[in-house]
C-alpha positions in Angstrom: -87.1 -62.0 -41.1 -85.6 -65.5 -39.7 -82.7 -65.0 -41.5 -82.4 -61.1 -40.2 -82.6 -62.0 -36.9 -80.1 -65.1 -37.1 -77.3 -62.6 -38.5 -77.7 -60.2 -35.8 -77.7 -62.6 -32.9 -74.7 -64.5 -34.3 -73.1 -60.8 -34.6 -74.0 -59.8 -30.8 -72.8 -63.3 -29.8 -69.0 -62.8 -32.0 -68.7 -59.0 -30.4 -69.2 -60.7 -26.7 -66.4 -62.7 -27.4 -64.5 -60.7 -29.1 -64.2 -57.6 -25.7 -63.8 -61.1 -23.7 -61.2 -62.4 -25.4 -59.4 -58.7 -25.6 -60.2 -58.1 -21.8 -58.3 -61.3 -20.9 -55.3 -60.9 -23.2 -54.5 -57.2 -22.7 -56.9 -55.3 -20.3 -54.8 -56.3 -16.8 -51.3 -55.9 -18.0 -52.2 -52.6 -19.4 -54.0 -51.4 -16.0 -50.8 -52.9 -13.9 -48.6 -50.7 -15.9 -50.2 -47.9 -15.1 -51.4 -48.0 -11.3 -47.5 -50.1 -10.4 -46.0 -48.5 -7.5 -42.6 -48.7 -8.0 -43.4 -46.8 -11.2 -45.3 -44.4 -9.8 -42.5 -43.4 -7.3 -40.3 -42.4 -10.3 -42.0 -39.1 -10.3 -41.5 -37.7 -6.9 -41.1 -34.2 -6.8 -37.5 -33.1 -6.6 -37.8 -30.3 -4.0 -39.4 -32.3 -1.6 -37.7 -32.2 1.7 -40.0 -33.5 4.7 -40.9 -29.6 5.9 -37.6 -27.9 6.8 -38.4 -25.2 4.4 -41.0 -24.2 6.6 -37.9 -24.4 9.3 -35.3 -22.4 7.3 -38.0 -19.9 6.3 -38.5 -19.0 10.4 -35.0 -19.3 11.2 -34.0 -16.0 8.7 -37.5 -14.5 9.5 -36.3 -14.4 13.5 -33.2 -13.8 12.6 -34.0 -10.7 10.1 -36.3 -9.5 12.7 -33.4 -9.4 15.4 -30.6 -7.8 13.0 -32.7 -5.1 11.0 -33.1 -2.7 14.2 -29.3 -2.9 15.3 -28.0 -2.3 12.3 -27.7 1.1 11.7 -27.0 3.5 8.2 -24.0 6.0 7.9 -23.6 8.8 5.6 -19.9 10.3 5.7 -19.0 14.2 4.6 -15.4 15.2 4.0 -13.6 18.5 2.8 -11.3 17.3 -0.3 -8.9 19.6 -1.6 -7.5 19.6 -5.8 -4.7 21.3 -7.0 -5.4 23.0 -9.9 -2.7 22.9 -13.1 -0.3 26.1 -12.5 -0.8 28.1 -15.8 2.0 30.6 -16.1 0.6 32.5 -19.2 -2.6 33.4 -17.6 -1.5 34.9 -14.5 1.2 36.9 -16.2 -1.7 38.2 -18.2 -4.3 38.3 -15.4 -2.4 38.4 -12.1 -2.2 35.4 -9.6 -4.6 32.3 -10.3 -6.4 30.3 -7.3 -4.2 26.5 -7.2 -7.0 25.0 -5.4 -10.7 23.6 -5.8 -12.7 22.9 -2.4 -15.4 20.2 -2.7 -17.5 18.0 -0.2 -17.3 14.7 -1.2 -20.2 12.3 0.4 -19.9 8.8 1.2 -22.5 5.8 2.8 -22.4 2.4 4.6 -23.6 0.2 7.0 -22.8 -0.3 11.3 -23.6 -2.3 14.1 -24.9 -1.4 17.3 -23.0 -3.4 19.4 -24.7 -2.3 22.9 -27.6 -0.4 24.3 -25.3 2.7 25.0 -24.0 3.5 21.4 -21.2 1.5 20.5 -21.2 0.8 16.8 -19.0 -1.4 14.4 -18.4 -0.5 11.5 -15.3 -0.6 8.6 -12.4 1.8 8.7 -12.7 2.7 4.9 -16.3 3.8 5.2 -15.5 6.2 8.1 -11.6 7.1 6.9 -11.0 10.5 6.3 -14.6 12.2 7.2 -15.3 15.4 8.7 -18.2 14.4 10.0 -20.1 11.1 10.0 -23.9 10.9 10.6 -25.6 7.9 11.9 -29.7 6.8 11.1 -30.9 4.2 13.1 -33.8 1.9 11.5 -36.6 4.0 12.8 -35.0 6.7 11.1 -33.9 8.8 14.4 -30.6 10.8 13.2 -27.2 10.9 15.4 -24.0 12.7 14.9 -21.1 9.8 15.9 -17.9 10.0 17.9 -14.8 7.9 16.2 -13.5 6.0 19.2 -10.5 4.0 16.9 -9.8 3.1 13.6 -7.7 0.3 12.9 -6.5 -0.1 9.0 -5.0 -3.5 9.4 -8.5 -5.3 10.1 -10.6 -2.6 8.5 -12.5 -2.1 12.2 -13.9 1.1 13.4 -15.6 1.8 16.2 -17.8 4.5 17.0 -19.9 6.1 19.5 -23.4 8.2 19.8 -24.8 9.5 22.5 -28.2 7.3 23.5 -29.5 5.2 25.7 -31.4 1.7 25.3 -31.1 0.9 21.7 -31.7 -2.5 20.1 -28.3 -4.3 19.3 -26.8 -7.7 18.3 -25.0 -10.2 20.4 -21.7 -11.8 19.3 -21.6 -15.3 17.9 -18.7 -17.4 18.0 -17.1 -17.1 14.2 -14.9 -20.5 15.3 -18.0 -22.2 15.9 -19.7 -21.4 12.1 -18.7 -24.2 9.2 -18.5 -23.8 5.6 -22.1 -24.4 4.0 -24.1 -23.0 7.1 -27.0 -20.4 6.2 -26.1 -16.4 6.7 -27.5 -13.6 6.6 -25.9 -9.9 5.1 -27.8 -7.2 6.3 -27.0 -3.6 5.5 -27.7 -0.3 3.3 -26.4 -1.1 -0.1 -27.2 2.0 -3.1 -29.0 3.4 0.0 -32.1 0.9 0.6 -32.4 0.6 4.4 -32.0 -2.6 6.0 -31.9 -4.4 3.3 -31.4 -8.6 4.1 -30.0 -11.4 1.7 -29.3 -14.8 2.5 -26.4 -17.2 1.6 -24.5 -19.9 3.1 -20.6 -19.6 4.4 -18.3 -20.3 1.1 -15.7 -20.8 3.0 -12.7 -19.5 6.2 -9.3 -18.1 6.4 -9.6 -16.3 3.5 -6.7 -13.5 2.5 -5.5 -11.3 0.2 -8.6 -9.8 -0.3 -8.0 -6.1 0.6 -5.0 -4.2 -0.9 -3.0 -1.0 0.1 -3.0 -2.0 3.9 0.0 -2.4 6.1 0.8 -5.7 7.1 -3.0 -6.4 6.9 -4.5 -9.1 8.9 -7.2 -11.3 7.0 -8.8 -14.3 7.6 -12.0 -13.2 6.4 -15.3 -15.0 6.0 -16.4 -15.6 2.3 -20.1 -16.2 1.9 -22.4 -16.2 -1.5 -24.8 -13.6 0.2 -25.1 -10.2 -1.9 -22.9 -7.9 -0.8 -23.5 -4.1 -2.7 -21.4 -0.8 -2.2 -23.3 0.8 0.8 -23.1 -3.1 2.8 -20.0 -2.0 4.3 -19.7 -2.4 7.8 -23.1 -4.2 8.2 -23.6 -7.3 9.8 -23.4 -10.8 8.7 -25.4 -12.8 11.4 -25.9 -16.8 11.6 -29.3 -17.8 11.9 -29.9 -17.1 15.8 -29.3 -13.6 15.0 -25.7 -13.3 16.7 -23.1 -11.6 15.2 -20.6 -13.2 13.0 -19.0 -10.9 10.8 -18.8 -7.3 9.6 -19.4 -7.1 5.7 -16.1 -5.4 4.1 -15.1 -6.4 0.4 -16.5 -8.1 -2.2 -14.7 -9.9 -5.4 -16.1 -8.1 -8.3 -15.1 -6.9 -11.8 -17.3 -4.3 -12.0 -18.0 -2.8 -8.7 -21.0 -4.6 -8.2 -22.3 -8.2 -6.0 -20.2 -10.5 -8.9 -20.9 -13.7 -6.3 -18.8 -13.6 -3.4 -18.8 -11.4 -0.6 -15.9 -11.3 2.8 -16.2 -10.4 6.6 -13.9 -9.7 9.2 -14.6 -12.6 12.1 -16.6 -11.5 15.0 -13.8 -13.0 17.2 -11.4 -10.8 15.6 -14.3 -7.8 16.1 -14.3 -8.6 19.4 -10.6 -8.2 20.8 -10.3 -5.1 18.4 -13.3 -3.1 20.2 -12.4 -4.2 23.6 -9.1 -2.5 22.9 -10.5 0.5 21.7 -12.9 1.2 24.6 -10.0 0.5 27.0 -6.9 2.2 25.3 -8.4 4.2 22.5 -6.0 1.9 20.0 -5.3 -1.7 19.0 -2.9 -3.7 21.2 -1.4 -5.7 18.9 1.3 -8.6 19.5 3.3 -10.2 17.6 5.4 -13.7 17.8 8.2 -13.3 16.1 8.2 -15.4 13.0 8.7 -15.1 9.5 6.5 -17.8 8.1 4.8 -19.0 4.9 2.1 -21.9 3.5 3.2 -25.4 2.8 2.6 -26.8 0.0 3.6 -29.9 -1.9 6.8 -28.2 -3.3 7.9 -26.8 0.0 7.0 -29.8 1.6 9.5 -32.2 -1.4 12.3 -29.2 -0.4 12.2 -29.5 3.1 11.4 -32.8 3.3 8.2 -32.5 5.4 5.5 -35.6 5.1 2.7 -33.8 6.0 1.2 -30.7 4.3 -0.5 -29.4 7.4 0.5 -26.4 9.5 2.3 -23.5 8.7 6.5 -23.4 7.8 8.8 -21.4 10.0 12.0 -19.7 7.7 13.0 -17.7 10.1 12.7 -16.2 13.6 13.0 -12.7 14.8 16.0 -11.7 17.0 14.9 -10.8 20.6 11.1 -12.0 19.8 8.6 -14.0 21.3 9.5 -17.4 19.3 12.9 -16.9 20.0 12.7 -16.4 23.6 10.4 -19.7 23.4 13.1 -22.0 22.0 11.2 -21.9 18.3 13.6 -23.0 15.7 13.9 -22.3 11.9 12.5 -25.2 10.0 9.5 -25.5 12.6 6.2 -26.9 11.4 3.5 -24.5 13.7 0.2 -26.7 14.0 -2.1 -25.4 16.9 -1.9 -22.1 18.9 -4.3 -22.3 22.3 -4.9 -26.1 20.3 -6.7 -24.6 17.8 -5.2 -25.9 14.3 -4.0 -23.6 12.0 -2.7 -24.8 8.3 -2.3 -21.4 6.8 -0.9 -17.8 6.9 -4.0 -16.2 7.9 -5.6 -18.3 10.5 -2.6 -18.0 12.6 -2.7 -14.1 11.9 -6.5 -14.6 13.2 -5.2 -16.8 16.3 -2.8 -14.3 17.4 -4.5 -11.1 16.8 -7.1 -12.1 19.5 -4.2 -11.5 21.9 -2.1 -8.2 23.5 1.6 -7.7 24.4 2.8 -10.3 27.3 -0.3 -12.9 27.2 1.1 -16.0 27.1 0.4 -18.9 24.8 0.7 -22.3 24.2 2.1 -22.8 21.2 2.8 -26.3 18.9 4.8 -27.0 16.7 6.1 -30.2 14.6 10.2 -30.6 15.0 12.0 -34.2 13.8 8.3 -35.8 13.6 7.6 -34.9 17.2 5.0 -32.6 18.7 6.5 -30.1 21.0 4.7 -27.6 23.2 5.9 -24.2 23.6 4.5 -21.4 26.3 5.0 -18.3 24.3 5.1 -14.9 25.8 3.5 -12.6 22.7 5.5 -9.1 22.4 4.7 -6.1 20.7 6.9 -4.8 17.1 10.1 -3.3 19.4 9.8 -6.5 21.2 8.6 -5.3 24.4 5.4 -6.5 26.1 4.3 -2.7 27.2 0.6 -2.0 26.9 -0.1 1.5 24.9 -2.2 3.8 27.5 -5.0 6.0 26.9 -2.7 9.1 27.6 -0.2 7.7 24.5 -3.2 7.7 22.2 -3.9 11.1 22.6 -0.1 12.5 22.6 0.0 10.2 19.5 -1.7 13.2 17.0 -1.9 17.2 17.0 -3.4 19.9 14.8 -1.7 22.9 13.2 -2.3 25.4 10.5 -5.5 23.3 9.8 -4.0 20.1 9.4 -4.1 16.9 11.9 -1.1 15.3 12.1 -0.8 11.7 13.4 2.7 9.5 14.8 3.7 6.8 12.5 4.8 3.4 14.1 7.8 1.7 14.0 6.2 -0.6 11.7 5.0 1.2 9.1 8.1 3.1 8.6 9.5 0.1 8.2 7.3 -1.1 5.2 7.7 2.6 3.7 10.9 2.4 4.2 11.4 5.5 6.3 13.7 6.5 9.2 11.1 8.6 10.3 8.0 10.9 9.6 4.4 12.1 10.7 1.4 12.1 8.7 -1.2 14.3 7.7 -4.0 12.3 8.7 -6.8 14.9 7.7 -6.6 18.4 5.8 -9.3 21.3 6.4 -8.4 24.5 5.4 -5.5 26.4 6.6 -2.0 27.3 5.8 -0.5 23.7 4.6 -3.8 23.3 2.8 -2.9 26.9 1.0 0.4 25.7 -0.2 -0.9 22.8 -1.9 0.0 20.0 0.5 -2.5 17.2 -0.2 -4.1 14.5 2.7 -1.5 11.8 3.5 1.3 13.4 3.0 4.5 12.2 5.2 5.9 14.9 6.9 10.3 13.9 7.8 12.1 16.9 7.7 11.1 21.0 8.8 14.1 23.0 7.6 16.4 20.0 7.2 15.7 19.0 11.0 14.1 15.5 11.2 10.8 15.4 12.7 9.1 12.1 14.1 6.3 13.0 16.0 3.2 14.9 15.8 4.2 17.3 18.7 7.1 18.0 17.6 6.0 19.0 14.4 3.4 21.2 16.1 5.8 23.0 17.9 8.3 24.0 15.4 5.4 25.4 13.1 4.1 27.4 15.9 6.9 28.9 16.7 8.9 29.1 13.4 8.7 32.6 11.9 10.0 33.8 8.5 10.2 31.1 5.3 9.9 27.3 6.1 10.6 24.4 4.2 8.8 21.1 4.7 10.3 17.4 2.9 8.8 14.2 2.9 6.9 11.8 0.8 3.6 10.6 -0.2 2.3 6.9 1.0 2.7 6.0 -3.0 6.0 7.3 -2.6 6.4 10.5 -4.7 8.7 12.5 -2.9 7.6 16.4 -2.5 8.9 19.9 -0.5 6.9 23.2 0.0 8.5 26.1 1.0 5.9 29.0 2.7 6.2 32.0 4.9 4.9 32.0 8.0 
């Protein structure tokens, strides 16, 4: 039993020593590894950010809040008209064949409400070419609109219903908004009602966006926030809930939000509808400048050191740069002293302005900075405002047809002397002889036409067979011959 006893109280005694002698060797460091600091702060979580998620989250709640109830859904009916193929066997057997197909074709986007008493923004291509255009505010009350003006070159409408103390948005300032600042897109796209998405500004000046425009002015917003057919003409607002930008085009493959989406500048907007409600159409002025980008091989063949501003290669006889003392081989750098280094921001610059404002204008000549006061002109180099009374001599209707004046300008990118277009085709006697929408209207029986009046008149008048010439914008050329 001695001996038993020994044994076990020598064992105890060696374990004792043993978790001793292990406690003071390895036990601390193995603890210190685990409870260090430093170490521990390896693992911080990654989307951490001090509570300005809480911040952002408010600042599109607000802002959704403000923008859902002024932005309004339009749904778009027009009358289209198809030739059929002529098929000579069948109406020699079964007399003579109808040439044309009637159908309704529908369309749907977005607008802004733009004040309490009707005005709404919207995009020239969603309203272009309707019959009628029908306009659902957010609570779902239903309004038949008024096209005030249409401008192609922005892609800005503006229209009107009658009502009285309805929500709308503010402008921002679209100068004032940097790349990477939050945005929000709000709109109808596939026809789900105020519909918000948020993205940040991808970036300014943007051009070359839209195609099949006249001389088109772009300097559009891009921004990353989804953009769907149906968002046309809604409203991209910062995140006070002011205005920015009218949704118009999106980059895509397929038809579809691919990534990027572009608006026309509120500043832009802004000048456009102020025209419209005074005049009924776009004052637009020109400088007189045939310019391009620099870049580093214009820059090594015309010697320039800097890359900035925007090259001047030649200057319109009897324009505004002329007049000004601008010389070919200019630099242009600020206009008002805002800097402009490409194409399109000094479109944007200059489109805020009408026929005879005058600017201050700077440009780099011989490494020096000069100021010139530039008085802006219109096309024909005149500084004459277009009145209210023009607008309306500017278009007639006949035989079912509207007809609307072409400007100087356009003819001159078509090409053309002269010519009126049909602007919109119901049914009626041009309709019956297989004229289709858009066609260019220069000649009635040989006799050069060039206004909408004019043309008007002879038809109404004109009695036995007519022939009408002219051409189509993609430039087929075409006559019809009828009897009246």
């Amino acid at each position: 039993m001695k001996k038993i006893v020994s044994s076990l109280l020598v064992a105890c005694v060696g374990g004792v020593a043993a978790l001793g002698a292990s406690h003071y060797l390895f036990g601390e460091k193995t603890i210190s590894q685990v409870t260090n600091p430093e170490q521990a702060a390896v693992y911080k979580l990654a989307n951490y950010n001090g509570g300005s998620t809480a911040v952002a989250g408010a600042d599109f709640v607000m802002a959704a809040e403000k923008s859902v109830n002024a932005v309004v859904h339009i749904k778009t009916i027009s009358e289209q008209v198809n030739n059929l193929a002529y098929d000579p066997f069948a109406e020699l057997f079964f007399g003579p064949q109808k040439r044309q197909q009637t159908f309704i074709q529908q369309g749907s986007g977005s607008g802004v409400i733009i004040s309490e008493d009707g005005y709404i923004v919207t995009n020239n291509h969603v309203i272009n070419g309707s019959n009628k255009i029908e306009v659902i505010l957010n609570d779902k009350r239903t309004y038949e609109a008024e096209v005030i003006g249409a401008d192609a070159s922005t892609d800005v409408a503006l229209l009107k219903i009658k009502e009285k103390g309805l929500p709308f948005l503010h402008y921002g300032n679209s100068d004032n908004m940097k790349v990477g600042e939050w945005v929000l897109a709000v709109g109808n796209p596939f026809n789900l009602n105020s519909t918000v998405t948020a993205g940040i500004i991808s970036a300014k000046g943007r051009n070359n966006i839209l195609n099949g425009n006249n001389r088109p002015i772009e300097s559009f917003i891009q921004t990353d926030a989804a953009v769907n057919p149906g968002n046309s003409g809604g409203a991209l607002v910062n995140t006070d809930g002011e205005l920015i930008g009218i949704n118009t085009a999106i980059a895509s493959n397929n038809g579809a939000f691919q990534g990027y989406s572009f608006a026309v500048p509120v500043n832009i907007v802004k000048k456009i509808v102020s025209d419209m409600v005074e005049f009924g159409a776009v004052q637009r002025a020109y400088i007189g400048v045939n310019i391009q980008d620099i870049d580093s091989k214009l820059a090594a063949d015309k010697n320039l050191k800097k890359l900035k501003g925007i090259y001047v290669n030649g200057i319109t006889a009897g324009g505004s740069a002329q007049d000004a003392g601008m010389k070919e081989g200019d630099v242009i750098t600020n206009i008002q002293d805002v800097p402009v280094n490409s194409v399109s921001e000094l479109q944007e610059q200059i489109s805020r302005y009408r026929p005879g404002d005058k600017i201050n204008v700077t440009v780099a000549r011989n490494d020096k900075n000069v100021n010139l006061p530039v008085v802006l002109k219109t096309f024909d180099n005149t500084t004459r405002l277009v009145k209210k009374s023009e607008v309306a001599a500017t278009s007639a209707e006949v035989f079912g047809a509207e007809l609307q004046n072409i400007d100087a300008e356009k003819l001159s990118d078509m090409n053309a002397e002269n010519g009126v277009q049909i602007s919109k085709l119901n049914k009626g006697k041009l309709a019956q002889i297989g004229i289709q929408q858009g066609f260019i209207i220069t000649a009635i029986d040989k006799r050069k036409v060039t206004s909408a009046a004019e043309v008007k008149s002879i038809l109404e008048k004109k009695s036995g067979v007519v022939l009408v010439e002219g051409f189509y914008p993609n430039g087929m050329q075409a006559s019809y011959s009828f009897m009246l």
